[in-house]
C-alpha positions in Angstrom: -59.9 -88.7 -75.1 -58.5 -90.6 -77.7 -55.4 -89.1 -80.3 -56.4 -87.9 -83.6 -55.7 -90.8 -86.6 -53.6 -87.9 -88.1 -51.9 -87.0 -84.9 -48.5 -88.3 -85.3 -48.5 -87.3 -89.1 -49.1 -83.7 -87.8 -46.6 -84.0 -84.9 -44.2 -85.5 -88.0 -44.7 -82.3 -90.4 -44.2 -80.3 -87.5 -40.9 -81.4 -86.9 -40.0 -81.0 -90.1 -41.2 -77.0 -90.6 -39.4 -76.3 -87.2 -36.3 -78.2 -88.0 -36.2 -76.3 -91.5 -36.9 -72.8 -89.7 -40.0 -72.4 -91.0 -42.9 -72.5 -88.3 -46.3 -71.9 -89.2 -48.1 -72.0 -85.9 -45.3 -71.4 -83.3 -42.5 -69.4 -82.3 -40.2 -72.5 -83.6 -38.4 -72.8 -80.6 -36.4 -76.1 -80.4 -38.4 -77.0 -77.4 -41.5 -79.8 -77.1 -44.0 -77.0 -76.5 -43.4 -75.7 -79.5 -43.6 -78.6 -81.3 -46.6 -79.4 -80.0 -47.7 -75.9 -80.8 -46.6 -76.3 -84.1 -48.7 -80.1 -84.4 -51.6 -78.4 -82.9 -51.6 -81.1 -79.9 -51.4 -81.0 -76.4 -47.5 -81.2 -74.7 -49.0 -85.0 -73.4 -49.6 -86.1 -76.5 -45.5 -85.5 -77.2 -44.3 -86.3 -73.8 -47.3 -89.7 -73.3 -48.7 -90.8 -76.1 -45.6 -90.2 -78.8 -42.7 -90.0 -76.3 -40.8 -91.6 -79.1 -41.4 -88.5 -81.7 -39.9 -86.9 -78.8 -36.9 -88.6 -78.7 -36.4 -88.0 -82.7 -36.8 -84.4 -82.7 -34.3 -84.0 -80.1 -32.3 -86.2 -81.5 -32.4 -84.2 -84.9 -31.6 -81.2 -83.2 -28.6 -82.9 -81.5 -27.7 -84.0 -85.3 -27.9 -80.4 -86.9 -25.2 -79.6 -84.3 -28.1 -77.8 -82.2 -28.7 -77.9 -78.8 -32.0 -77.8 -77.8 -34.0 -74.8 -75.7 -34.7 -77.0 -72.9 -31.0 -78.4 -72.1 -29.3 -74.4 -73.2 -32.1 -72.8 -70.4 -30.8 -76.5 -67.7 -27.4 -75.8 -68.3 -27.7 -72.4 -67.8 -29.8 -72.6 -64.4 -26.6 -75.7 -63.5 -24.3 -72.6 -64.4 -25.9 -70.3 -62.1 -26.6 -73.1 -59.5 -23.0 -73.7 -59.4 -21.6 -69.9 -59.0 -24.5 -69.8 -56.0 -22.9 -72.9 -54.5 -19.3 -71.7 -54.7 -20.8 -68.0 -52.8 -22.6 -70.1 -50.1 -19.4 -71.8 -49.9 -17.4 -68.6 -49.4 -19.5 -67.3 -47.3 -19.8 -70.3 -44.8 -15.9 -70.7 -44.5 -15.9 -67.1 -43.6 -18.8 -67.0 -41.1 -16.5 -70.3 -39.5 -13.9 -68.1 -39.2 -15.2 -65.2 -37.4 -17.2 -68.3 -35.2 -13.8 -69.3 -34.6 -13.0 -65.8 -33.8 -15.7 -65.0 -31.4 -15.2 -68.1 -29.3 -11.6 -67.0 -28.9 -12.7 -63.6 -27.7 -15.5 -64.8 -25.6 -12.8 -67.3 -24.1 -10.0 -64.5 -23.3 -13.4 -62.1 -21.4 -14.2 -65.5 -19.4 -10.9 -66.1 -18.0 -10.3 -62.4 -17.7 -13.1 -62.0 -15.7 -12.4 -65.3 -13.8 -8.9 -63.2 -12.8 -10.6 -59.9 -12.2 -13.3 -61.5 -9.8 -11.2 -64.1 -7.7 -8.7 -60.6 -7.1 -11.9 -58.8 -6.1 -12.9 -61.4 -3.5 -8.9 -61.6 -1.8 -9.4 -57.9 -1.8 -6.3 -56.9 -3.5 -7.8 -54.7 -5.6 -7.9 -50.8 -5.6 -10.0 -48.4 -7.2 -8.4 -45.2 -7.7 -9.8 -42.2 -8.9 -8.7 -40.8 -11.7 -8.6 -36.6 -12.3 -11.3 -35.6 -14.2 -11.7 -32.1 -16.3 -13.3 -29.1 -15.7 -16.4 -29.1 -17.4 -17.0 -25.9 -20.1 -20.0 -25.0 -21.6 -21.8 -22.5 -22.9 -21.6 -19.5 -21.5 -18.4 -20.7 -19.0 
């Protein structure tokens, strides 16, 4: 499908009632989609076909001092990203320590029952008995 002859003059007046805050056909947004919304043309046509009107309204939004939709919502999700990665990061250095921990424990039972079975087998081991108490119940 070939581009409407008017098409970029649309995508151009567009611009121009977004960037002024006055949107006729979309929620003016600072984003492509919008503008496209606005131009009454498909997202392609902006991102394919007239990648350099594009470029310009972002540029114009960087030039009013604005930051567009689209890099506010990326830096927020890089925000986000970056707190998850610093949790993950917690969270492995403590699961390394309690590794750490657990092989030290599982090391001490191994050479404790090393000990315990090499005195069974010389025999110098003796179980003793230990006093137990009386039981009470109900009704004792």
């Amino acid at each position: 499908m070939s581009p409407a002859p008017d098409e970029r003059d649309r995508i151009r007046a567009a611009m121009e009632r977004i960037l002024s805050g006055h949107p006729e056909h979309s929620n003016g947004a600072l984003t492509i989609v919008a503008l496209a919304a606005e131009a009454g043309v498909p997202r392609n046509a902006l991102t394919q076909r007239h990648p350099d009107l594009k470029n310009q309204f972002y540029d114009k939004v960087r030039v009013r001092g604005q930051t567009p939709d689209s890099e506010k919502r990326l830096r927020q999700q890089v925000r986000r990203l970056k707190e998850l990665r610093a949790a993950d990061a917690e969270e492995i250095a403590r699961l390394k320590a309690d590794v750490e921990a657990l092989v030290g424990a599982l090391h001490q039972s191994t050479v404790e029952n090393r000990v315990l079975r090499q005195q069974q087998a010389h025999g110098g081991s003796v179980v003793r008995m230990l006093p137990t108490q009386p039981r009470i119940g109900p009704g004792q």
